[in-house]
C-alpha positions as a Markdown table, in Angstrom:
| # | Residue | x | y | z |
|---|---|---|---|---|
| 1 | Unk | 11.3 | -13.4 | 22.8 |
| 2 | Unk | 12.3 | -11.5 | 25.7 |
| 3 | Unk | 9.9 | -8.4 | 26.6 |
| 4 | Unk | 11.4 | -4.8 | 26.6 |
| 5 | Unk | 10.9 | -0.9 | 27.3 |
| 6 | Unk | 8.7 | 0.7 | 24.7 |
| 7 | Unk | 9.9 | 3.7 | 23.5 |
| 8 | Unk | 13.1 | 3.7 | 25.3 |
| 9 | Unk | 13.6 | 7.3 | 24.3 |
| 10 | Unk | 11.0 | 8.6 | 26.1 |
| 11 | Unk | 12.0 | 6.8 | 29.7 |
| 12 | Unk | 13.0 | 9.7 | 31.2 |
| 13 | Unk | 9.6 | 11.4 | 30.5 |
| 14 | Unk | 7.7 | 8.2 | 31.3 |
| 15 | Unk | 8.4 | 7.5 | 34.6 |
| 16 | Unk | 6.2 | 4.9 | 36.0 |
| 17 | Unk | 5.9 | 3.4 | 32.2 |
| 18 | Unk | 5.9 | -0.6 | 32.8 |
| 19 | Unk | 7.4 | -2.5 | 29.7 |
| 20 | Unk | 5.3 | -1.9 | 26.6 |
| 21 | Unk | 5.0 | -4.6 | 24.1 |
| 22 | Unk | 1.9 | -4.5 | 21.5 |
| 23 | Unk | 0.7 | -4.8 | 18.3 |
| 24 | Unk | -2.7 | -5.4 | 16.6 |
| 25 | Unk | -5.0 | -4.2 | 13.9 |
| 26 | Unk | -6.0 | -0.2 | 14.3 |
| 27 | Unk | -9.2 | 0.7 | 15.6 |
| 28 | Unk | -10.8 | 3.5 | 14.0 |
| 29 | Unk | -13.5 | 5.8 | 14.8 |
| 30 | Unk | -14.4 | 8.6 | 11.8 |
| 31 | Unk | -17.1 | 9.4 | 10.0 |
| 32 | Unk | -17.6 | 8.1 | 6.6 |
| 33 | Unk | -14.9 | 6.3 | 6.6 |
| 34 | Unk | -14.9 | 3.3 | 3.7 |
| 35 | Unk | -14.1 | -0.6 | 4.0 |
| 36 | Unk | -12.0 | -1.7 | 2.1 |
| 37 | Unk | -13.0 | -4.1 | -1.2 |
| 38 | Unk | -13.9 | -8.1 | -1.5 |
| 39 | Unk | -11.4 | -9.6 | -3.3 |
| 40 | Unk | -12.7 | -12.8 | -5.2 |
| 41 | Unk | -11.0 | -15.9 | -6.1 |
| 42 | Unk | -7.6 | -16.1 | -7.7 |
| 43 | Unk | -6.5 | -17.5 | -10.8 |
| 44 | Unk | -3.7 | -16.9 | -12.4 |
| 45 | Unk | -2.4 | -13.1 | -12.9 |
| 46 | Unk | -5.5 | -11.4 | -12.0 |
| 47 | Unk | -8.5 | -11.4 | -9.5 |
| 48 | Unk | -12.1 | -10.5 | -9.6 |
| 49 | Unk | -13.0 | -8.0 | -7.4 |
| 50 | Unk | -16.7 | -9.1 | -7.1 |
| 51 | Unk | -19.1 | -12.1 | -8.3 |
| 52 | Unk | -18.7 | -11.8 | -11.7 |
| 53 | Unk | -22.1 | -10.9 | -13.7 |
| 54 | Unk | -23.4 | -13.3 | -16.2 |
| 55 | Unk | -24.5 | -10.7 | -18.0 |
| 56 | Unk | -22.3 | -7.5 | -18.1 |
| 57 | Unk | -23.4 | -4.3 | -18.4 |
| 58 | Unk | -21.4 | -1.2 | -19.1 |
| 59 | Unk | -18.9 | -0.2 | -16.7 |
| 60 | Unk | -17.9 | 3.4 | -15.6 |
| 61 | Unk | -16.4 | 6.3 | -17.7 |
| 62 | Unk | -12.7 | 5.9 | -18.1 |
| 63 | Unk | -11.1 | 8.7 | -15.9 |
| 64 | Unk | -10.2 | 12.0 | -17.4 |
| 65 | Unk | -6.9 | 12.5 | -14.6 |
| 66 | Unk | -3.6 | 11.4 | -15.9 |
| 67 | Unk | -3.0 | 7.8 | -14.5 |
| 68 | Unk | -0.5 | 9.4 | -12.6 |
| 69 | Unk | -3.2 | 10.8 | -10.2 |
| 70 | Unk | -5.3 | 7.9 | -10.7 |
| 71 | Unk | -3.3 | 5.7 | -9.2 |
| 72 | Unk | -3.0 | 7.5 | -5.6 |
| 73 | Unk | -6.5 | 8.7 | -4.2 |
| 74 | Unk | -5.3 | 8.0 | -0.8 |
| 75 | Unk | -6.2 | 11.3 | 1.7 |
| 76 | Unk | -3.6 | 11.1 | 4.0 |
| 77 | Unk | -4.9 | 12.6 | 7.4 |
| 78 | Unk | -1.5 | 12.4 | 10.0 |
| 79 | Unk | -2.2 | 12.8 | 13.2 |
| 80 | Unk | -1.3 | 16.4 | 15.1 |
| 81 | Unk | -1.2 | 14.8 | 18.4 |
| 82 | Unk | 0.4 | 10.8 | 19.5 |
| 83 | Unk | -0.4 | 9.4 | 23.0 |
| 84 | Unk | 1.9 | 7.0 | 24.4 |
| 85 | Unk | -0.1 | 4.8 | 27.2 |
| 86 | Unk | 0.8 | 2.3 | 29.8 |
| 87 | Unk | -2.0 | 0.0 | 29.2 |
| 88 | Unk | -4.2 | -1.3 | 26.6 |
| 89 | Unk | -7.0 | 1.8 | 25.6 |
| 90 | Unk | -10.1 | -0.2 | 25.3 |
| 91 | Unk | -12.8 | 1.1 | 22.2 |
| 92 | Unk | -15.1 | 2.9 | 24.1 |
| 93 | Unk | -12.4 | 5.1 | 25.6 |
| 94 | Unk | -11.0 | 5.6 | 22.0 |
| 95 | Unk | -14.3 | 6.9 | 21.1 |
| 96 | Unk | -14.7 | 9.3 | 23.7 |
| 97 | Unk | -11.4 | 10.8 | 23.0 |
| 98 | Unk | -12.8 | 11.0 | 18.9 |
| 99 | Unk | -15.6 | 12.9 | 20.5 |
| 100 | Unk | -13.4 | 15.3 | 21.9 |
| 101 | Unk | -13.4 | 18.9 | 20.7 |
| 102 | Unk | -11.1 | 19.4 | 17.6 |
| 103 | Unk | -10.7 | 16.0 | 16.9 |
| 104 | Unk | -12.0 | 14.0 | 13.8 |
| 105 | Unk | -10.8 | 10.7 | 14.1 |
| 106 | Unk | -8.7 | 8.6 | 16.5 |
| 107 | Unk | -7.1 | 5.1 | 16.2 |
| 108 | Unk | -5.5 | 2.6 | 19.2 |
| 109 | Unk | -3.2 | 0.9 | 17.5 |
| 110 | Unk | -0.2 | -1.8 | 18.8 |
| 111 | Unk | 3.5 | -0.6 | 19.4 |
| 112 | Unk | 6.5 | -2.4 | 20.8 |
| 113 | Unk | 10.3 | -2.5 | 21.2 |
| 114 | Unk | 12.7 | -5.1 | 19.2 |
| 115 | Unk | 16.5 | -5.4 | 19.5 |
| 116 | Unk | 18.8 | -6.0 | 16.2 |
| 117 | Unk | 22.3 | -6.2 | 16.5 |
| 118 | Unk | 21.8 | -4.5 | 20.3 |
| 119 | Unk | 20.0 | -1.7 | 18.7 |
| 120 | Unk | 16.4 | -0.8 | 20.0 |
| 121 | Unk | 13.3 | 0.0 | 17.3 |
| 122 | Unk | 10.6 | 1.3 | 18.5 |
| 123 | Unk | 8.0 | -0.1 | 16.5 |
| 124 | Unk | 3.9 | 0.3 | 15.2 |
| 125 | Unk | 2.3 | -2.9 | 14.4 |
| 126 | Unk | -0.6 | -1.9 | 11.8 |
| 127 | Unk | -3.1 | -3.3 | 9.5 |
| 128 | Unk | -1.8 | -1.3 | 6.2 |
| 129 | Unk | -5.4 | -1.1 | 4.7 |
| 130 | Unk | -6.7 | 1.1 | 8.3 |
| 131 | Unk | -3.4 | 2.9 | 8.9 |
| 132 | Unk | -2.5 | 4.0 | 5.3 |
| 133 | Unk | -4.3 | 7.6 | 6.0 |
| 134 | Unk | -2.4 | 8.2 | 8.9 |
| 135 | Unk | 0.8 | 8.7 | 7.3 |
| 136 | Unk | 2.3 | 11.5 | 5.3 |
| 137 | Unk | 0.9 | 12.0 | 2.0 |
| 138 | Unk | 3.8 | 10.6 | -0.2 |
| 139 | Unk | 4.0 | 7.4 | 2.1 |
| 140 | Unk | 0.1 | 7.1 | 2.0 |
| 141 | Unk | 0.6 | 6.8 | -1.9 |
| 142 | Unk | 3.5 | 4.7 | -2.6 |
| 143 | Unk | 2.0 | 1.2 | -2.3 |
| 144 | Unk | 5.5 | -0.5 | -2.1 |
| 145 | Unk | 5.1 | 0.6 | 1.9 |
| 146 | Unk | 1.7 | -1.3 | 2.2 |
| 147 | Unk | 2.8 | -4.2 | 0.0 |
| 148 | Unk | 6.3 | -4.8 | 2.2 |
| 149 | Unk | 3.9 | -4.7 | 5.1 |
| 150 | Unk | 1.4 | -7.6 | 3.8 |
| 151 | Unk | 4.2 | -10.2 | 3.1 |
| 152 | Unk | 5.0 | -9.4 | 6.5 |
| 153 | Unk | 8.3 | -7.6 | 6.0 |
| 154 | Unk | 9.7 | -4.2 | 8.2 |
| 155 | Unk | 9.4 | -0.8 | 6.5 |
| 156 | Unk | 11.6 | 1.6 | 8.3 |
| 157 | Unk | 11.9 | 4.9 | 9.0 |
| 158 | Unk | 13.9 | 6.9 | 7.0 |
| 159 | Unk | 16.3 | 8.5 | 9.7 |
| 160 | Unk | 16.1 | 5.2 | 11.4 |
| 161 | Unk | 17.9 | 3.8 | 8.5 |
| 162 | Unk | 20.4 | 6.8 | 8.3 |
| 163 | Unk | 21.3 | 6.7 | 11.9 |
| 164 | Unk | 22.2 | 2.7 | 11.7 |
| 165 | Unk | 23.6 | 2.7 | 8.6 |
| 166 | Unk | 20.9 | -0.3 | 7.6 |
| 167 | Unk | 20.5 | -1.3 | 3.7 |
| 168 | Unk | 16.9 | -1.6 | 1.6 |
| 169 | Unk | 16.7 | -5.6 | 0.8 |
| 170 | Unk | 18.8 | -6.9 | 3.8 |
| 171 | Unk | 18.1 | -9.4 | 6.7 |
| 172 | Unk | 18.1 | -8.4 | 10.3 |
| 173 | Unk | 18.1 | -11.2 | 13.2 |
| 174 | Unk | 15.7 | -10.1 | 15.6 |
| 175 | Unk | 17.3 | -10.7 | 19.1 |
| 176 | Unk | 15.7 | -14.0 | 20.5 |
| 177 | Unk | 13.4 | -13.8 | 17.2 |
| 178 | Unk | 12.9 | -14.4 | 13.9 |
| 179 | Unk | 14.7 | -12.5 | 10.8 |
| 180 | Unk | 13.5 | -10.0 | 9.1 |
| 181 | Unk | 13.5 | -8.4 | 5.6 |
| 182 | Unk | 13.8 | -4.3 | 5.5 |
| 183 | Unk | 11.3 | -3.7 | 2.0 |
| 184 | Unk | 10.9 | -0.2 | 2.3 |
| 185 | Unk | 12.1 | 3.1 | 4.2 |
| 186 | Unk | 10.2 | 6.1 | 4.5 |
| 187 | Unk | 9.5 | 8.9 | 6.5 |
| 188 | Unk | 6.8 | 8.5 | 8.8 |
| 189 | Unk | 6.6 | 11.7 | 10.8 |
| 190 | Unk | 6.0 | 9.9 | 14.4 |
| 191 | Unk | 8.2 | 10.6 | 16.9 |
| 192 | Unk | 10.2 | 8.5 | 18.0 |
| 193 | Unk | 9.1 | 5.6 | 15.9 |
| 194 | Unk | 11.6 | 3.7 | 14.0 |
| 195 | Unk | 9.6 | 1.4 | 11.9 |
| 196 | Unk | 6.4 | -0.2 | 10.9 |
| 197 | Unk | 5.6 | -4.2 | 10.7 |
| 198 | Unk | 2.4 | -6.2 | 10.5 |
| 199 | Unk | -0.3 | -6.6 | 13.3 |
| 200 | Unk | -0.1 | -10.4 | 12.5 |
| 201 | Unk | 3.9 | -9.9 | 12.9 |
| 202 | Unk | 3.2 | -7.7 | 16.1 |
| 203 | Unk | 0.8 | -10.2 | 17.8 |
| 204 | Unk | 3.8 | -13.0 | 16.8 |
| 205 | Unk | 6.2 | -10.6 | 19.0 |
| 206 | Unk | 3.5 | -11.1 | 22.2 |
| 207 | Unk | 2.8 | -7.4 | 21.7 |
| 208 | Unk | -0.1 | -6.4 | 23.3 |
| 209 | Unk | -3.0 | -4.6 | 21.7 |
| 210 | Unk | -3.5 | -0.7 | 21.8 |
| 211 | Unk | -0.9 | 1.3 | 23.5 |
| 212 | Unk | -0.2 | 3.7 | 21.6 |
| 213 | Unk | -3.3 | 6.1 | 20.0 |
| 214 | Unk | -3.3 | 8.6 | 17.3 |
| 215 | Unk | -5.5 | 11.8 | 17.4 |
| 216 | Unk | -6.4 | 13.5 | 14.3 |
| 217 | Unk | -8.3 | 17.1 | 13.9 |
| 218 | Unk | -8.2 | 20.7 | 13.2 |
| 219 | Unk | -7.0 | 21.6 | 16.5 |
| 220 | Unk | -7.4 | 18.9 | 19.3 |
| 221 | Unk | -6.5 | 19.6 | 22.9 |
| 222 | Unk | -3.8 | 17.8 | 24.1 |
| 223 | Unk | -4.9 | 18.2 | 28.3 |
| 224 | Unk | -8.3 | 17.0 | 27.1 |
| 225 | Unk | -7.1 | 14.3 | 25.6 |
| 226 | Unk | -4.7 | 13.6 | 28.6 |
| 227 | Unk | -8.4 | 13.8 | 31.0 |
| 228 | Unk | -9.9 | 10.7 | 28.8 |
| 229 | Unk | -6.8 | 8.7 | 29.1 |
| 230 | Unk | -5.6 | 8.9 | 32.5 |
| 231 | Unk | -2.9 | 10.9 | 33.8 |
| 232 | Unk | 0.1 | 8.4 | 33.3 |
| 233 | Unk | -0.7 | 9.2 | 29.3 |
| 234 | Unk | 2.2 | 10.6 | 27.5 |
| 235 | Unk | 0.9 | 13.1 | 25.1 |
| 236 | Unk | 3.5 | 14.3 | 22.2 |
| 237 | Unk | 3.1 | 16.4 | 19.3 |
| 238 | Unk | 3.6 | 15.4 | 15.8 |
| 239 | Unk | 5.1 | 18.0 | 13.6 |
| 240 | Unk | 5.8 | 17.3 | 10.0 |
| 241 | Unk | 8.4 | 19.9 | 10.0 |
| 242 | Unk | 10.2 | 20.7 | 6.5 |
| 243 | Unk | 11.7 | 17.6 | 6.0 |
| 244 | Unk | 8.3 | 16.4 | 5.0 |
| 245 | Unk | 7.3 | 19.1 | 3.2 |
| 246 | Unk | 10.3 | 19.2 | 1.2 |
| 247 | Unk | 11.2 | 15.2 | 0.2 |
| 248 | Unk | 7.6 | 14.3 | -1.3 |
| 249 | Unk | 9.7 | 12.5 | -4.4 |
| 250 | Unk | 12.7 | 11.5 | -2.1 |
| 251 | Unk | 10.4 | 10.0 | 0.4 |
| 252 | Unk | 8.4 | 7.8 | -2.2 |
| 253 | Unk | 11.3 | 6.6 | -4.1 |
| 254 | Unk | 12.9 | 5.5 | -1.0 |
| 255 | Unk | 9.9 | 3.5 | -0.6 |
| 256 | Unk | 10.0 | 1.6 | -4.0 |
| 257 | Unk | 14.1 | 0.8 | -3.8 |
| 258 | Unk | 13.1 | -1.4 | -0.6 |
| 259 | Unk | 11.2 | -3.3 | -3.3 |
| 260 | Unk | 13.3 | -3.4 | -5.9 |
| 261 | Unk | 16.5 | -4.1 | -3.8 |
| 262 | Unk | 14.9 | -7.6 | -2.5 |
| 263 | Unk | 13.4 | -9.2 | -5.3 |
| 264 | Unk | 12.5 | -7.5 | -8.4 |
| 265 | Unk | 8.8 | -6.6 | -7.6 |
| 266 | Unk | 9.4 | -3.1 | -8.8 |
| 267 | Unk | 11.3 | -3.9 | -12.2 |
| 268 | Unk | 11.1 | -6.6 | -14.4 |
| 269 | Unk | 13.5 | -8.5 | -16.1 |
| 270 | Unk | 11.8 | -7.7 | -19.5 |
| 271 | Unk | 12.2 | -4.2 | -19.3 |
| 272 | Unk | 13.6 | -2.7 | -22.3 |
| 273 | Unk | 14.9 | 0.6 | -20.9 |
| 274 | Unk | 13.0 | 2.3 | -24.2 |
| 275 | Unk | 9.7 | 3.8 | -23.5 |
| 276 | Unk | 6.7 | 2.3 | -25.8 |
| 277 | Unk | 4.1 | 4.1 | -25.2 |
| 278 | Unk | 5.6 | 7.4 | -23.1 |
| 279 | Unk | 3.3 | 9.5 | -20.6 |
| 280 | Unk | 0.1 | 9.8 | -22.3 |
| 281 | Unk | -2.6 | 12.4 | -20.0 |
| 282 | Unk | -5.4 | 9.9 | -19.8 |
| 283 | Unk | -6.2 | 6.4 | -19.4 |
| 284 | Unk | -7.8 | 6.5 | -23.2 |
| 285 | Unk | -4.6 | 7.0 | -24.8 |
| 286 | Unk | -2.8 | 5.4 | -22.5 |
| 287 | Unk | -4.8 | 2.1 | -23.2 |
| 288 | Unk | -4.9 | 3.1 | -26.9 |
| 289 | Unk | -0.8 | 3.5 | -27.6 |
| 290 | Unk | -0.7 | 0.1 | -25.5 |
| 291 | Unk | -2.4 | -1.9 | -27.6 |
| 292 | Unk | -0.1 | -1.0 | -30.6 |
| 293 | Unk | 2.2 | -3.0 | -28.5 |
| 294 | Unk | 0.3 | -5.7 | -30.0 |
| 295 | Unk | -1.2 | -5.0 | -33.3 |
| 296 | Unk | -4.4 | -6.5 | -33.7 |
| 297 | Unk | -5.8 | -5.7 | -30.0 |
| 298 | Unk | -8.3 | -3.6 | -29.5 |
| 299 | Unk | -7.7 | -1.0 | -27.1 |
| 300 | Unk | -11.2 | -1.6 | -25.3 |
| 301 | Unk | -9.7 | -5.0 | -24.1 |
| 302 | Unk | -7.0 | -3.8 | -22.2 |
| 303 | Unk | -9.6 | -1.0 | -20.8 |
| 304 | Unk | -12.0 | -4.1 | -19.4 |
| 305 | Unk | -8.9 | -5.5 | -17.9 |
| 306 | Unk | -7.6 | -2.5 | -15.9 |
| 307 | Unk | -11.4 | -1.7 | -15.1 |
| 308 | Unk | -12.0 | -5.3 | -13.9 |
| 309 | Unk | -8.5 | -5.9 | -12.0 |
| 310 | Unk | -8.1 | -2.1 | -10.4 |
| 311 | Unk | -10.7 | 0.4 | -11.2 |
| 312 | Unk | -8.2 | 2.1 | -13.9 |
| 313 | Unk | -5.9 | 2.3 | -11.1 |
| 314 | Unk | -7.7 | 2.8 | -7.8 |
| 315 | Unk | -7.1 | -0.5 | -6.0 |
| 316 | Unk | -3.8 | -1.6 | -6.7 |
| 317 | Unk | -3.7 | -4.3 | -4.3 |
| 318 | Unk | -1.5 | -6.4 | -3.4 |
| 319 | Unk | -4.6 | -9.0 | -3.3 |
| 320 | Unk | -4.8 | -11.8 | -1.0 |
| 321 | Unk | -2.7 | -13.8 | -3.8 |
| 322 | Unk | 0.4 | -11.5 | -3.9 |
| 323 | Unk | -0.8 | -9.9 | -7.3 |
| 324 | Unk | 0.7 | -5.9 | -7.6 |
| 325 | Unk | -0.6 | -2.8 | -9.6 |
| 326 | Unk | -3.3 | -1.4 | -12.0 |
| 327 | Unk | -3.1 | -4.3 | -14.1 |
| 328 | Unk | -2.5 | -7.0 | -11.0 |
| 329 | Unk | 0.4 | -9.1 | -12.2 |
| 330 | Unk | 1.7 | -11.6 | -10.0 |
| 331 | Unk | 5.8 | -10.5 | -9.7 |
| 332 | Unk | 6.8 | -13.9 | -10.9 |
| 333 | Unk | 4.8 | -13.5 | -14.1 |
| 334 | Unk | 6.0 | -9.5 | -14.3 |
| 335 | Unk | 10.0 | -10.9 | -14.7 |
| 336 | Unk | 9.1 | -12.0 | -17.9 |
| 337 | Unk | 6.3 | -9.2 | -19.5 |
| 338 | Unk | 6.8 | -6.7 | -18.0 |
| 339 | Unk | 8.2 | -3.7 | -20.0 |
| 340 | Unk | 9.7 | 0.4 | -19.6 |
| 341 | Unk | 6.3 | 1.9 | -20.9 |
| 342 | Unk | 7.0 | 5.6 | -20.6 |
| 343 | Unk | 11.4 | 5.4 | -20.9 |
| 344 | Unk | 12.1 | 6.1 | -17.4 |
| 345 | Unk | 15.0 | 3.4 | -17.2 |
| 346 | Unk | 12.8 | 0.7 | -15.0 |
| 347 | Unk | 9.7 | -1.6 | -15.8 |
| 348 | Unk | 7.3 | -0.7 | -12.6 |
| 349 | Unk | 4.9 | -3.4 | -12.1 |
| 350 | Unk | 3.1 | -0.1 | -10.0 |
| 351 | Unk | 3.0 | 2.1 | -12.3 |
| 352 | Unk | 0.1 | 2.1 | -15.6 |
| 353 | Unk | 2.7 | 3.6 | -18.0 |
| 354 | Unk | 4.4 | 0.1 | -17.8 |
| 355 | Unk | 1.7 | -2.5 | -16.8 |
| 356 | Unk | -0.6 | -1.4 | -19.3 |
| 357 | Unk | 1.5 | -2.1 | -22.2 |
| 358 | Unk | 2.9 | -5.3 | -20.5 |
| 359 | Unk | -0.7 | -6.4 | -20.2 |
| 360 | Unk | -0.5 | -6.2 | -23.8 |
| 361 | Unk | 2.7 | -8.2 | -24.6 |
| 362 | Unk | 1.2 | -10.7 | -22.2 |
| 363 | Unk | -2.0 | -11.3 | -23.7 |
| 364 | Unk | -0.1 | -10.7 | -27.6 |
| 365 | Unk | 2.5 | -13.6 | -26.4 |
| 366 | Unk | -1.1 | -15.9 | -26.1 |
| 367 | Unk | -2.5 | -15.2 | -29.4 |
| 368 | Unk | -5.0 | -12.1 | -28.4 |
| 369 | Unk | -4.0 | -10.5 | -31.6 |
| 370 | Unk | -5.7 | -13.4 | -33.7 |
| 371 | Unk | -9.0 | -12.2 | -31.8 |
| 372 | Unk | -12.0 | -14.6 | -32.1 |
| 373 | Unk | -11.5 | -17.8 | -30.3 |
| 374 | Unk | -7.8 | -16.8 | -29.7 |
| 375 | Unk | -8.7 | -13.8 | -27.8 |
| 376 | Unk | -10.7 | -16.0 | -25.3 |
| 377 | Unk | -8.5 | -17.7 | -24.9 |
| 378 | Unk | -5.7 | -15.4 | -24.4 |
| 379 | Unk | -7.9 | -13.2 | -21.4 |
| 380 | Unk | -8.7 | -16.7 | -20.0 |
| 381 | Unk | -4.5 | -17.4 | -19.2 |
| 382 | Unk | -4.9 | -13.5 | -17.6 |
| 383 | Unk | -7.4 | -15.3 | -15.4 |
| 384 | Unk | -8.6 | -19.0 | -15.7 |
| 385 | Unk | -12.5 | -18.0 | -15.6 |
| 386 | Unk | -14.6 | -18.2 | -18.2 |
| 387 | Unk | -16.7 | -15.6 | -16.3 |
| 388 | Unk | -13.7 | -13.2 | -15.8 |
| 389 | Unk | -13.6 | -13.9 | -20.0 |
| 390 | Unk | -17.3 | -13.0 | -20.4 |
| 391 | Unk | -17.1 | -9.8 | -17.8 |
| 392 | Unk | -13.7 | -8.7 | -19.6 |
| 393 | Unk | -15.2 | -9.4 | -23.4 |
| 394 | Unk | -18.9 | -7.8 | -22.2 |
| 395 | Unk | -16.9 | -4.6 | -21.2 |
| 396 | Unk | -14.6 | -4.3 | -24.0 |
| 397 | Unk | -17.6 | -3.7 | -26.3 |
| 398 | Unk | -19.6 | -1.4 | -24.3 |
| 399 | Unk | -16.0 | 1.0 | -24.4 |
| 400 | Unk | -15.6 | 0.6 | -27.9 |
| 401 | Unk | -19.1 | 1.6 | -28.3 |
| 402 | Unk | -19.1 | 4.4 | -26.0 |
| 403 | Unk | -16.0 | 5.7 | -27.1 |
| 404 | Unk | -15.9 | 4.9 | -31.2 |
């Protein structure tokens, strides 16, 4: 694939900019800033996020938040200023400019330009689990954006979309590359960025690493900033503006149409389109109207589950296997369980109001309700481990005695 300008907008401003092409993993520099998990081995529908105990203790208090809340503890912390380089910025000189006055954190991360159809995009390639905070706040929390971005798919901004008229689910030919899938559209408040894809996807491109670097603080200095990075640096500004401000729900369901437009991983095909549990305030009730889904189960079981696969919602993957949501269903398994929990016209394999109570027609539909040996057996289809069985059983009765 041919190389070409980066950020084609900008040439004008950029004189003296050679072609950019890059794309890698973000490099960040904050303090406390977390790893993300270790995902265990795979099975079937769910995953253990750790070595599984052989003897389970008691896990953590369900939350208290709705599971509304509890499923987006993302802190989204955009960047106030962008700097557009000619060359590769190297770690130490990304930590110098985190040093800075006013600044808090700062990332080197890949950009490039691909043609579709003619058109230029001006493009970030990211690791979604190290760039997530650096978006707006509804895009940080809609995991449809990081999911299109693991299978290796294009989210888009939304004005890019507007201006070429390009549909959620659709193939693009790359010029002189491969096609690719559109999942997801959002807002993304960088200027003039059109679009997001994979570092993996990037490095496929022959981007090259760390041209473009995103500055985030209270007030950082954009000449300082231009001092650490050499005088051919393009600083710009990023302003939300109102637009952001003002489409939180727009922007985030946006997002999840990419999904559902290209392959159902958003509804399934045994949504009812009645709601069977509604929107209860807490996870308790939540799992508690859920198991009436199937009479029999105890509530506490479907409470291990969601502790073992997300954290009651905190980690909703995707995992290394493809599996989605609070209750980690794999989308081909979801077509067929998954269910309209709370009435709102769609079964959302992201959302706990439906996969809780799917969970529940799942494990009903292999004999959970019979409990004893049946009920072994039905947690072991959820995950072919006897271990995950023993975790999963071992934390169902420490809830039911903590919360009889």
């Amino acid at each position: 694939m041919r190389r070409v300008p980066w950020f084609a907008a900008l040439r004008v401003l950029l004189v003296g900019l050679t072609a950019l092409v890059a794309v890698g993993a973000a490099v960040l520099y904050a303090k406390g800033e977390e790893g993300g998990r270790e995902d265990g081995a795979r099975h079937s529908l769910a995953e253990t996020t750790r070595s599984t105990p052989s003897t389970p203790g008691p896990g953590p208090a369900l939350p208290t938040g709705s599971p509304v809340l509890a499923e987006a503890e993302i802190r989204a912390a955009p960047p106030q200023l962008m700097a557009i380089t000619t060359s590769s910025v190297s770690d130490e000189t990304v930590r110098r400019v985190a040093g800075l006055k006013g600044v808090r954190k700062a990332a080197a991360v890949d950009g490039g330009t691909v043609h579709i159809a003619g058109n230029p995009l001006q493009l970030l390639a990211v690791d979604p689990a190290t760039f997530r905070s650096w978006t707006p706040q509804p895009v940080a929390e809609h995991p449809e954006v990081w999911s299109a971005l693991s299978r290796g798919e294009l989210v888009a901004d939304a004005e890019t979309v507007r201006r070429l008229g390009m549909n959620l689910g659709a193939q693009y030919q790359v010029d002189g590359g491969p096609r690719l899938r559109l999942a997801a559209s959002a807002a993304l408040g960088l200027p003039a960025v059109d679009g997001l894809i994979s570092a993996d996807l990037g490095r496929s491109f022959g981007f090259s690493p760390g041209v473009v670097v995103l500055i985030h603080g209270a007030s950082p200095d954009a000449r300082r900033v231009k001092r650490v990075l050499g005088a051919k640096a393009h600083i710009l500004a990023v302003q939300p503006g109102k637009r952001e401000k003002t489409t939180r729900e727009k922007t985030a369901k946006t997002a999840k149409t990419g999904g559902k437009t290209g392959g159902g991983t958003t509804t399934g095909g045994g949504g009812t389109g009645q709601g069977l549990v509604g929107r209860p305030a807490s996870y308790l009730e939540l799992y508690r109207r859920s198991a009436g889904v199937c009479p029999g189960l105890s509530w506490s079981v479907l409470a291990a589950i969601g502790q073992v696969e997300s954290g009651h919602g905190r980690n909703n993957g995707p995992s290394s296997a493809g599996a989605l949501g609070p209750m980690q269903f794999m989308p081909a398994t979801w077509k067929t369980y998954g269910v309209d929990g709370d009435g709102d016209g769609k079964a959302d394999i992201w959302s706990a109001y439906d996969a809780v109570p799917s969970a529940a027609k799942y494990l009903c539909a292999n004999g959970a309700a019979k409990g004893g040996e049946k009920l072994r057996k039905a947690v072991w289809f959820y995950n072919h481990s006897w271990d995950y069985v023993n975790r999963v059983l071992g934390l169902a009765e420490a809830y039911a005695r903590a919360y009889s």
